[in-house]
C-alpha positions, 0 to 999 in steps of 0.5 A: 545497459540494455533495457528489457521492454514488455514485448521482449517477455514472450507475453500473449497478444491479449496481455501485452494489448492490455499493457499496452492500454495501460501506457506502460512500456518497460518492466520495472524491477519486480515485474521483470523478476516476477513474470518469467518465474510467474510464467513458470509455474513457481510459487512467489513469494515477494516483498517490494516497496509500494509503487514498484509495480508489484500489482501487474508483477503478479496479474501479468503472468496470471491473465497470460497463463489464463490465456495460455490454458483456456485459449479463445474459449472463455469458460462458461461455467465454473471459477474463479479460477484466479483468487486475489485477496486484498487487506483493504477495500480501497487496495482491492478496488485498485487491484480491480481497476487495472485487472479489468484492463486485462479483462477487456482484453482477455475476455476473461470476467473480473469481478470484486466482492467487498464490504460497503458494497451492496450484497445484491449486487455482487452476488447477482454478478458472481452468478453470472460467472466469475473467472477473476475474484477479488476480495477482502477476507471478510466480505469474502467469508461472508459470501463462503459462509452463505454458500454463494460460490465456492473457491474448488476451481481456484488455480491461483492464489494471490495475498497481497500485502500478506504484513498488513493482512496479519497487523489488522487481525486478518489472518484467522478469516484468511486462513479459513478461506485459503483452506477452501482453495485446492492444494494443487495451486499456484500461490504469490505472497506479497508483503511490505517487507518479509519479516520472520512472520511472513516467511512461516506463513509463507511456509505452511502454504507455498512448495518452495516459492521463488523470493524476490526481495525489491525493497529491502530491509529498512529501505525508503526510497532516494527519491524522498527527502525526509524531515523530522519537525518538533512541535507541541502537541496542541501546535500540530495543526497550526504547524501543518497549515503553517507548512501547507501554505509554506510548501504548497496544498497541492496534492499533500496526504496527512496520515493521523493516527486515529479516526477522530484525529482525521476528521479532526484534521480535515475540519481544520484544514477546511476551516483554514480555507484549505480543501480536503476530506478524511477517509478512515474506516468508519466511514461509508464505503460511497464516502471513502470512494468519493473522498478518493475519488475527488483527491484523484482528479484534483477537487480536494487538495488534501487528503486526511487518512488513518494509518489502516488504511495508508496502504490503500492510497495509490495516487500519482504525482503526490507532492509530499507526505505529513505524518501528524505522529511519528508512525508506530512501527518502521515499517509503517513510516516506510510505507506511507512516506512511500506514497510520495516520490514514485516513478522517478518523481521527487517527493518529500516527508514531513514526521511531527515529533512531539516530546513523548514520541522520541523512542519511536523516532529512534526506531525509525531512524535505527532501522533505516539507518539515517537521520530525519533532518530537522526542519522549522517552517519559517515564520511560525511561532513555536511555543516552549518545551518542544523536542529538539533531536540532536543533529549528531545523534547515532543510527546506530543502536546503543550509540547512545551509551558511548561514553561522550555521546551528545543527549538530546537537547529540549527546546530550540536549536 
């Protein structure tokens, strides 16, 4: 089987020296579907699971047609020419980081405007000229509203995670921003997964977009082994130290279900002699940074984080996953258990069940088709009235029903 490289695309030397910088050397699936039809002209309209590569997918062919269009002679005046608008600011300031690669090298100026973020700043740096914005809807809005810049000039149109953007209420102030941007565009959508929802919308802005479907319904990645641990609701915490020292602290993400429950949590752990820090959204935007930042370069072990921002959290090498809930909708549990067992890497997933959490349990297990294998952690003592699922109970909805079926069984195995 032959092996396409980036330096097979055709891409502009700019580009590919940015490529280059980055260490990356070979497309992965979605980019090689992306930046030829991207390259083209056409309308994207793409669903990939996290860790795809899905950010360069759209900024490769974005700065190559940049420096295809303008050349050597950067503009001096008007912009942004390019919009990327990002549902959290933890998924903005990465789209930034690894767009300001392709900066340096293009010369084509990268900016992102925020919310946490000082106001002065950010617009003392749109003022100096922006070919390049990155933005949350609300910030961005923000800056509309003030007549700071204006989108006239905008040639490309990126929405990245277009499912979560429409779950956290987004869409009215994107909607209001889109509506800014010139008809005459180039327009990627991307999403999680592409659910009906997406495609109308996708409908009311794209010109027959090109889909590109990597990560498909009810798809979670081979690369995780997955794991259902039925627990009490006042034994979760225990449960997790419990696991934490059995399976190691070393680069583990815990997802909580509220605010409180992360801070909660943290405190827990540290109190255990365990390090880690929260990040959710109340918190400052110098905290989450720093909090992210610490998880990153090892200072912290672990890092506590509430389901809003599960998407925001692009970081290598994380052993395992630990949902202190079972998540609320499939493709939640999809998407954070995606966080683990990137780039060829082995990971794993940890989903506590406590015994009102069944039904969401099933869904997951109905929609990815297979079994979360039911797991103890040795040594631990498990108080009574715990949850424990059936090992043969059906992927199949209404499997249940059939006469003979085994029930689900309380207490332990």
């Amino acid at each position: 089987m032959t092996t396409t490289s980036f330096s097979s695309l055709n891409l502009t030397k700019p580009v590919q020296e940015a490529i280059d910088s980055l260490g990356f050397t070979t497309p992965t699936p979605i980019q090689l579907e992306a930046i030829p039809k991207g390259n083209e002209g056409r309308d994207l309209l793409a669903a990939a699971q996290t860790g795809t590569g899905k950010t360069l997918a759209y900024l490769i062919p974005l700065f190559d047609k940049l420096v295809r269009h303008f050349g050597s002679t950067r503009p001096k005046k008007g912009g942004p020419y390019v919009l990327i608008l990002a549902a959290t600011r933890e998924l903005a300031q990465q789209i930034s980081d690894s767009a300001t690669a392709f900066g340096d090298t293009t010369h084509f100026r990268v900016h992102t405007v925020i919310g946490g973020k000082k106001y002065k700043t950010q617009i003392q740096n749109l003022k100096r000229g922006c070919d390049v914005l990155i933005a949350t809807p609300g910030r961005l809005n923000d800056l509309l509203d003030q007549k700071i810049l204006n989108l006239n000039k905008v040639h490309y149109l990126v929405l990245d995670e277009v499912d979560r953007m429409m779950d956290m209420g987004f869409w009215p102030s994107v909607h209001h921003i889109v509506e800014q941007t010139p008809k005459k565009r180039q327009t990627f959508l991307l999403s999680a997964t592409l659910t009906p929802e997406v495609k109308a919308k996708a409908r009311t802005m794209q010109h027959n977009p090109c889909v590109i479907e990597i990560a498909h319904k009810g798809e979670t990645a081979a690369t995780v082994k997955e794991y259902v641990l039925p627990i009490t609701q006042r034994q979760k915490h225990d449960l997790l130290i419990a696991l934490l020292r059995e399976k190691g602290s070393k680069r583990v993400i815990v997802f909580t279900k509220t605010k409180i429950d992360a801070d909660s949590c943290s405190r827990r752990l540290q109190d255990a002699g365990i390090e880690a820090d929260s990040i959710h959204a109340d918190k400052p935007q110098n905290k989450r940074d720093k909090a992210l930042k610490r998880f990153k370069n090892g200072t912290i072990d672990v890092l506590v984080a509430t389901d809003v921002l599960a998407r925001g959290i692009d970081v290598t090498g994380v052993a395992f996953v630990v949902n202190m809930t079972v998540p609320e909708s499939p493709e939640d549990y999809i998407h954070r258990i995606g966080r683990t067992g990137r780039a060829g890497e082995e990971g794993a997933a940890y989903t506590m069940l406590s015994p009102d959490q069944l039904l969401a349990l099933r869904e997951i297990e109905y929609h990815t088709k297979h079994l979360l294998e039911t797991l103890d952690v040795p040594g631990f003592s498990y108080e009574p009235g715990r949850l424990v699922p059936d090992p043969k109970r059906p992927t199949i909805r209404g499997a249940l029903r059939r006469p003979g079926a085994r029930r689900l069984r309380i207490g332990r195995n």
